[in-house]
C-alpha positions in Angstrom: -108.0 -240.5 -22.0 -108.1 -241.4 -25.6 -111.6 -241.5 -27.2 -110.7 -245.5 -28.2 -110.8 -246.5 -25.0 -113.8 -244.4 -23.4 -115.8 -246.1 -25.8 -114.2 -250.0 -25.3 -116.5 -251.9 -23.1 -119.6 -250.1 -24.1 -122.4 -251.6 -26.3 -123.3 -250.2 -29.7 -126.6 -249.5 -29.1 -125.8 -247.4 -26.1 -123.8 -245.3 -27.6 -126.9 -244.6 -30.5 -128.7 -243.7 -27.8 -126.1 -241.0 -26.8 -126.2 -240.1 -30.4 -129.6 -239.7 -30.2 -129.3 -237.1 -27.4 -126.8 -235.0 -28.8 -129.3 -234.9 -32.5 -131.1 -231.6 -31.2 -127.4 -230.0 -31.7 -127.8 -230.0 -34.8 -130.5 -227.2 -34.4 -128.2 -225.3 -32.0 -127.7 -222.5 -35.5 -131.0 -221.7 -35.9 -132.0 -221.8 -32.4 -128.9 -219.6 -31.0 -130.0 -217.2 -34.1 -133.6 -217.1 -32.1 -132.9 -216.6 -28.9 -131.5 -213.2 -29.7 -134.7 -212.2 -30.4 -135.9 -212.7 -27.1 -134.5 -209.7 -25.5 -136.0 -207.6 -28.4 -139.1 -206.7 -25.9 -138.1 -203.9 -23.6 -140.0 -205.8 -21.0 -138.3 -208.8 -21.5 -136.2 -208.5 -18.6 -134.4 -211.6 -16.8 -136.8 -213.8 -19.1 -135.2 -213.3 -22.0 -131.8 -213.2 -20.4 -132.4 -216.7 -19.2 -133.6 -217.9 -22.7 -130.8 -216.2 -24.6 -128.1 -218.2 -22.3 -129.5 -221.6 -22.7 -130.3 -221.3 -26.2 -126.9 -220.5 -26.6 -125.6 -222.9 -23.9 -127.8 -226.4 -24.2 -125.0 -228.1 -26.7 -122.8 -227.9 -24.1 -125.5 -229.6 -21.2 -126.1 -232.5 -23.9 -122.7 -233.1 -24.4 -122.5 -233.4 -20.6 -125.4 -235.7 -20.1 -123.4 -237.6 -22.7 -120.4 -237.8 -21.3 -122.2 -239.0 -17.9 -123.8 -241.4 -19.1 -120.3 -243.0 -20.5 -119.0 -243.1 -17.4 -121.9 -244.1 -15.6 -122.4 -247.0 -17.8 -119.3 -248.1 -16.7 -120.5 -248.3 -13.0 -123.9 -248.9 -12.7 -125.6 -249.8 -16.1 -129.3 -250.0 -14.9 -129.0 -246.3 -13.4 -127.4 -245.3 -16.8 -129.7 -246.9 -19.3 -132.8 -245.5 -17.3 -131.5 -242.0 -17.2 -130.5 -242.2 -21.2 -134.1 -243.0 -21.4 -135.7 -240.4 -19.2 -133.1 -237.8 -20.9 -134.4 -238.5 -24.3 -138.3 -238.7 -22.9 -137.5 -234.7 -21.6 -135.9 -233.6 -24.6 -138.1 -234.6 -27.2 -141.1 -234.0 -25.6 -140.2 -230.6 -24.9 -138.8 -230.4 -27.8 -142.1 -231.4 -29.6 -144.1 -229.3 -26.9 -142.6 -226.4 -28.6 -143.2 -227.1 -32.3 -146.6 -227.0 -31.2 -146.8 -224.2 -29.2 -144.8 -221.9 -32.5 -147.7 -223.3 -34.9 -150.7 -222.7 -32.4 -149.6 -219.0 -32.0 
């Protein structure tokens, strides 16, 4: 499947929105640098095996959720459009969550 024609009967503005979940990859260098830091604590344990692997593996989940939503724009576009939405609602907030949670401490 040619990228051409994954992309032919699909709106513009959709796929900015799928751009707009796969921004935070952009981050993925400094935040893969971080999460090796989380097994530094000898009592880290499991924790910080679980953070290290998806700060080193969420590019690949956003590029999945992209990819879904492609295909399931294709099929059911009401289902698609509202999980795009909810996707980006989770990320960012999250996302923000966390800013603020590095600045309070």
């Amino acid at each position: 499947m040619s990228i051409r024609s994954m992309f032919k009967d699909i709106p513009k503005w959709f796929i900015a929105l799928n751009i707009f979940i796969l921004l935070p990859i952009l981050l993925w260098p400094i935040i893969g640098f971080l999460s090796i830091f989380a097994m530094d604590s000898p009592s880290s344990g499991l924790l910080g095996q679980i953070i290290f692997i998806s700060g080193i593996g969420y590019p690949l989940i956003l590029i999945l959720v992209a990819r879904a939503n492609l295909k399931l724009y294709k099929e059911n576009r009401a289902i698609s459009i509202f999980s795009t939405i909810l996707m980006i609602s989770i990320l960012y907030i999250s996302l923000l969550y966390g800013i603020i949670k590095i600045f309070e401490s």
